[in-house]
N, C-alpha and C positions, 0 to 999 in steps of 0.2 A: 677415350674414357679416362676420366681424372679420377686419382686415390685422394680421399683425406684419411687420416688414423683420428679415432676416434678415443679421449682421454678419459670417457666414461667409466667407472670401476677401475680405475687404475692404480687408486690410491692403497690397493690389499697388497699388491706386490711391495712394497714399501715399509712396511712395517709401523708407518706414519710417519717416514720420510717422504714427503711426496714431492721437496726437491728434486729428489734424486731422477722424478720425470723428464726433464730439461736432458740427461745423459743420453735418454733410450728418443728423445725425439729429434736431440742432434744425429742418432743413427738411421731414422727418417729420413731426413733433413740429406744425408751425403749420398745416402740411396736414390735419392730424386722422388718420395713423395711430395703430392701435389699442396696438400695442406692440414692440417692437424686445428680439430674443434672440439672444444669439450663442451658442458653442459652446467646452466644458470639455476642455483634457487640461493637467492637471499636468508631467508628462513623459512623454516617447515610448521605448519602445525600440525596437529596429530591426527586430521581424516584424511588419512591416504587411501581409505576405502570409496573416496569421491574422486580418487584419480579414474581418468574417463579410458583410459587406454588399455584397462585391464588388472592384474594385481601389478601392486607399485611395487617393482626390483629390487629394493631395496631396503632397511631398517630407517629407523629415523636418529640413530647417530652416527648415519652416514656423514661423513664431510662435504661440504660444494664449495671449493676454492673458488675464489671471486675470479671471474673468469679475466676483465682485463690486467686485472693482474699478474694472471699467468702467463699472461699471453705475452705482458711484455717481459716477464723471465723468458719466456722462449726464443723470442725475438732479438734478444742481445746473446744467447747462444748458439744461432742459427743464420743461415746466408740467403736462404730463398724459400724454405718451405713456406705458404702463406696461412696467415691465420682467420681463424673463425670461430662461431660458436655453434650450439645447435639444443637450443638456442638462446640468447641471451633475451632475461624477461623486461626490457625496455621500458614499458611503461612504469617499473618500479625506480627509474634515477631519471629527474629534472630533464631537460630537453635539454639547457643548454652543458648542463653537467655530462650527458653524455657523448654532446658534439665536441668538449674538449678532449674528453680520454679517448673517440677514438682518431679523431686529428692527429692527437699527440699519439697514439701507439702509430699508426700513420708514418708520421716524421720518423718514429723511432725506426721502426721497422723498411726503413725506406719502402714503404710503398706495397705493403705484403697485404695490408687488411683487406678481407672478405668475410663481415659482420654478418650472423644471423640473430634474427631478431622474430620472436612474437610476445603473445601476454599472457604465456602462461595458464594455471587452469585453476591453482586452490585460493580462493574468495580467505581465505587467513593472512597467505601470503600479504594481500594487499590491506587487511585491517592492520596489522603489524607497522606497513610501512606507513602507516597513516593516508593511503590511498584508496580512491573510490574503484571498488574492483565493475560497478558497472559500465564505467565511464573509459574502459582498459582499450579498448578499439579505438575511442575518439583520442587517448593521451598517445596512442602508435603512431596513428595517421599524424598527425599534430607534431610529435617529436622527429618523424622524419623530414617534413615538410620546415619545421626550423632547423634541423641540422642543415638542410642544403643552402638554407639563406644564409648561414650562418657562415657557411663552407666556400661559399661562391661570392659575396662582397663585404663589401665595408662604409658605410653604417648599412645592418640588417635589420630591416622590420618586416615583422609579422602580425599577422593579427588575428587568432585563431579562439577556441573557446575554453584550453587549456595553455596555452602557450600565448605569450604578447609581450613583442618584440618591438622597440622603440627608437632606431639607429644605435644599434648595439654594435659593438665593435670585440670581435673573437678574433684571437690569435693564438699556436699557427693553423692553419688552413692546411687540409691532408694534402701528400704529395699526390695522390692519384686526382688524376682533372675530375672524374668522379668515383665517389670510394662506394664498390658493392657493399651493397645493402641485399641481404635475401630474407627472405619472410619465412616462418613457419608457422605455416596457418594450416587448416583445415577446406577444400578448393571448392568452398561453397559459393554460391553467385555474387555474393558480395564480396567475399575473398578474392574469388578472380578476381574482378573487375579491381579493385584495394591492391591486387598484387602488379596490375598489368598497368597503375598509375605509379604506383610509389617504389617498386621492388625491381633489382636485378638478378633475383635468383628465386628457388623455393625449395624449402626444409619438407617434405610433406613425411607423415610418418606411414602413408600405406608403402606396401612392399611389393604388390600383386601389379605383374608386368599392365596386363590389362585394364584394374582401375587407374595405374599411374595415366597409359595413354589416353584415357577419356579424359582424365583428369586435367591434362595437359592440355588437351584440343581445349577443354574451357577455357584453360588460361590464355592461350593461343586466339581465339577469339575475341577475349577480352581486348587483349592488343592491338589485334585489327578496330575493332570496335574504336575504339580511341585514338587509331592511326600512327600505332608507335611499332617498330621495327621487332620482333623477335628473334634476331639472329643473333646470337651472345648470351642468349637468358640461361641458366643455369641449373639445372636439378640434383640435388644431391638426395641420394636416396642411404640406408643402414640396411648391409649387405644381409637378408635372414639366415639365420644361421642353418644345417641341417647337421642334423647328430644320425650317430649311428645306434644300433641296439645296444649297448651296453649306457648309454648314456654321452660316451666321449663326441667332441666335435670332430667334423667332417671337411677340412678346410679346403678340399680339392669338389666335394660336393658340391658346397658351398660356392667356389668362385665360378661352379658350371651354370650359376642365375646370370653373369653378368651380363653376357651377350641380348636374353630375354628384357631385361630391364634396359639395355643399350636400345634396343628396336624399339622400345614403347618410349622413348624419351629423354632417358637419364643421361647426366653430361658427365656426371661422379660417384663413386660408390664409397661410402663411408663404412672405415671395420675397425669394429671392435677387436684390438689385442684380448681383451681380458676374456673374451669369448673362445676364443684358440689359441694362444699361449699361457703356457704353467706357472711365470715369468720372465723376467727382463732375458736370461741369458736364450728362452727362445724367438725373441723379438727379430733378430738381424734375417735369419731362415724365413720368417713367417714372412717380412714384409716383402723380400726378394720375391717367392708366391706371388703374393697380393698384386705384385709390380709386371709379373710378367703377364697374371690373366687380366688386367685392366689395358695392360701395352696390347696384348694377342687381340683385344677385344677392338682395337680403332680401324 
């Protein structure tokens, strides 16, 4: 079982230093988690009441640090933690805009990128960006399918319905022969099947041991269905939390789901600091935890 730390709500310990992130992920980083992913919005507009996942966590002058930007501050601080997101909204940057940055975090990173990606869910978002929010699945499929052309020769063409590609020529080319790509979709029939052509991993936000492994056999079929190999695919699941009666988190509770969610699929469990640390100075303790019930769990 693989750790990522997750950067979500990180930025309160800071003060609105959220430089200061890079110090507490180098302490990540020496500890030997697996990989560290924060979280994408461009811009927000103000119906958070159409978020689909329940009340939205958070205020609307929360901050959302452009994630590859972070990523390569952390990247030139760090020697192997790998990086990710969870997830980054793809459909809102050009195809081939995106197949440079993540080449180039890539190169930078020697070889650490492990990208998630889906489209997101508020229809403002993409009026903002001047993009069709119902065209957000065909600009996915499409922006993956030219990053690989993009990534694997030279001259690249494509020829898709949002993307067209004419012997283009991108450089540089990621270090990894292929750079994960993981989806965070929703593991509906067309999802599967979308995830078990185009994805090396999946974001899925259920938590429940049980829906994940149904979830999973879909996706698992999918694969078969299409004759591509499942051995490597990757689940990253956000460890639930459990509190105690008074309100306080429960971090020994808590890591006692890991095994349940190991059985039904999961290959990583992604945790929220900001959920069981007060801050940065309980960081090094928490993540030792984290490290030992993920190691006890293989």
């Amino acid at each position: 079982m693989r750790l990522a730390i997750g950067l979500f709500g990180l930025q309160h310990w800071f003060a609105g230093d959220f430089a200061a992130v890079v110090d507490v992920i180098r302490i990540a980083d020496d500890k030997g988690v697996d990989q560290v992913s924060l979280t994408d919005h461009v811009v927000m507009g103000e119906r958070v009441d159409r978020y689909p996942y329940g009340t939205f966590p958070v205020p609307l002058d929360t901050p959302w640090y452009e994630p590859v930007t972070v990523l390569a501050t952390i990247a030139a601080a760090t020697r192997r933690i790998r990086l990710s997101t969870g997830i980054l909204i793809s459909p809102l940057r050009p195809a081939v805009l995106l197949a440079k940055q993540l080449a180039t975090l890539d190169v930078l990173s020697r070889g650490r990128v492990e990208i998630g990606i889906g489209t997101g869910w508020q229809r403002e978002e993409y009026e903002a960006s001047g993009i069709d929010f119902d065209r957000r699945y065909r600009l996915l499929d499409e922006q993956v399918r030219a990053c690989r052309a993009l990534w694997s020769g030279a001259p690249a063409s494509f020829q898709g319905e949002t993307v067209k590609l004419e012997r283009i020529h991108q450089w540089p080319r990621p270090i990894q022969a292929r750079l994960p790509i993981w989806m965070g979709l929703a593991p509906t029939p067309r999802n599967c099947r979308r995830i078990a052509e185009l994805a090396d991993g999946w974001i899925p936000m259920l938590q429940d041991p049980k829906a994940l492994a149904a979830a999973l056999a879909d996706i698992r079929a999918a694969f078969a269905a299409r004759g591509r190999d499942f051995a490597g695919f990757q689940t990253r699941v956000v460890l639930p939390g459990v509190f105690r009666a008074d309100g306080a988190p429960d971090l020994a509770a808590s890591l006692a789901a890991i095994p349940a969610l190991q059985a039904a699929g999961v290959t990583m469990i992604e945790i929220l600091p900001v959920m069981f640390c007060r801050g940065p100075d309980d960081f090094a303790g928490f993540v030792e935890q984290a490290l030992n019930a993920t190691q006890g769990a293989q």
